[in-house]
C-alpha positions as CSV (number, residue, x, y, z in Angstrom):
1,X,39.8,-92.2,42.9
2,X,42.2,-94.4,42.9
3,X,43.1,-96.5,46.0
4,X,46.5,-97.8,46.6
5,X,47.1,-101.3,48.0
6,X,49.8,-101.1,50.8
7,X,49.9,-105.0,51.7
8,X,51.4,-107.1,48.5
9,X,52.1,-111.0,48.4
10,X,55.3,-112.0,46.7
11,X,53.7,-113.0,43.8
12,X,51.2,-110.5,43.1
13,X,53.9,-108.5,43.3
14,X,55.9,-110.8,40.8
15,X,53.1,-110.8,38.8
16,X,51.8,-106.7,38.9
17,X,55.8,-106.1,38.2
18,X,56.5,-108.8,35.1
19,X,56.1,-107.4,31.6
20,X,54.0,-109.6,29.7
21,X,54.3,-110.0,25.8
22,X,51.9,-107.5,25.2
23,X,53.4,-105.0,27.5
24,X,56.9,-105.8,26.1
25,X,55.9,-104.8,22.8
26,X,54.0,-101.6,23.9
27,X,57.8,-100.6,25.1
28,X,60.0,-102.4,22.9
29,X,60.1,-99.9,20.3
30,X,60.6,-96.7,22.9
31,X,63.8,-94.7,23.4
32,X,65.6,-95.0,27.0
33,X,64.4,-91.3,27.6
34,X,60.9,-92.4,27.2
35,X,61.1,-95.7,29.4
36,X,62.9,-93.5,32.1
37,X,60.1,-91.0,31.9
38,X,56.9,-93.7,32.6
39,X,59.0,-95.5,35.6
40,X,59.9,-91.5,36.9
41,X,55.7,-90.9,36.6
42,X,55.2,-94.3,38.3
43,X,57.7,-93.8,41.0
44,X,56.0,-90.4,41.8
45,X,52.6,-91.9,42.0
46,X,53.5,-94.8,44.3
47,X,55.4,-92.1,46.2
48,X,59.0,-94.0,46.0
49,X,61.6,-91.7,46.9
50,X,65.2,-92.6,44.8
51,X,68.5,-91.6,46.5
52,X,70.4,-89.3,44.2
53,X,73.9,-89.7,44.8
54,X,75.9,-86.3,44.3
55,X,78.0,-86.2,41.1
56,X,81.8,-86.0,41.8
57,X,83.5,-82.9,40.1
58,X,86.4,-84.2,38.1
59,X,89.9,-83.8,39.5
60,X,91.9,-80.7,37.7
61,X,95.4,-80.9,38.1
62,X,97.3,-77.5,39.5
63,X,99.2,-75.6,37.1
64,X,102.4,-76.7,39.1
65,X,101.2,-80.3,38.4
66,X,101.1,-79.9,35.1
67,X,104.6,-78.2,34.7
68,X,105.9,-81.1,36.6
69,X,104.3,-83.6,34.7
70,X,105.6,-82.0,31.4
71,X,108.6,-81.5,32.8
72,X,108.9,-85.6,33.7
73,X,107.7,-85.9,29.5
74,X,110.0,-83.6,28.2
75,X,113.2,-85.2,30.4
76,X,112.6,-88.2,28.8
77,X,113.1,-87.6,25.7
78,X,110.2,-89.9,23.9
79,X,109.1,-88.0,20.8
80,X,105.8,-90.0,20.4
81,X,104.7,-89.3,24.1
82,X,105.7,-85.2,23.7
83,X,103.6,-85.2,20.9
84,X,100.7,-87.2,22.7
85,X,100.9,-84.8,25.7
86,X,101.2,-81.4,23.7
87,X,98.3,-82.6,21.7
88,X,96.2,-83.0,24.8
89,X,97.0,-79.9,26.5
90,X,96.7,-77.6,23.5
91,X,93.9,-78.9,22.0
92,X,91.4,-80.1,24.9
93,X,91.0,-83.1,23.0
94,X,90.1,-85.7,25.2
95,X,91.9,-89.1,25.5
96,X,89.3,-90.7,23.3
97,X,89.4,-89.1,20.9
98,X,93.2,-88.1,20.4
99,X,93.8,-92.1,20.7
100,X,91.7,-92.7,17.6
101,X,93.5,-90.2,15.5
102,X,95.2,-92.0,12.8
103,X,98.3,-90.0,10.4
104,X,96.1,-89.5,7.5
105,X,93.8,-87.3,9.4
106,X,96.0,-84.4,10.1
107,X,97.1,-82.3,8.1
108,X,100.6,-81.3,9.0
109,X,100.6,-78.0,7.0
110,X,97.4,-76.4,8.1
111,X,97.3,-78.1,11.3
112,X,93.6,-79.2,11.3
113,X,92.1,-82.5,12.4
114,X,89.7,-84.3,10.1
């Protein structure tokens, strides 16, 4: 059985918690996933708790939002920023990716997005 030592010194604590050459190349070529996974086993068998915070929801604007905000588009009258905003709302496209889209990629008579 292994016994767990509750009283550390600073630096056999530096020293248990340093990765040495060796131990650097044992990880160097491992994914994030699998890093995360041997400090999540190591956490659970020193018994370390990690607070969680809880993940926001994203904020949905209310239809009445939205008809305003078009509304404040439309008014004025700037063809490149109707198209922008049309684009977004009938496509789901996020901002990302729509910003990326160059002229070449759409085909204006079939109305797909390479």
């Amino acid at each position: 059985m292994l016994v767990m030592k509750r009283e550390w010194e600073r630096e056999d604590l530096i020293d248990q918690w340093t990765l040495h050459a060796e131990e650097r190349a044992l990880l160097g070529n491992k994914t994030g996933a699998t890093r995360s996974r041997v400090f999540r086993e190591l956490r659970k068998e020193l018994e370390i708790e990690v607070e969680r915070s809880t993940p926001r929801l994203p904020n949905i604007p209310t239809e009445e939002e939205i008809r305003a905000f078009y509304q404040q588009v439309w008014q004025a009258r700037k063809f490149a920023d109707m198209i922008l905003i049309k684009t977004l709302f009938y496509t789901g496209i996020r901002v990302s990716e729509l910003v990326n889209i160059r002229l070449e990629e759409v085909d204006l008579r079939q109305r797909p997005a390479r």
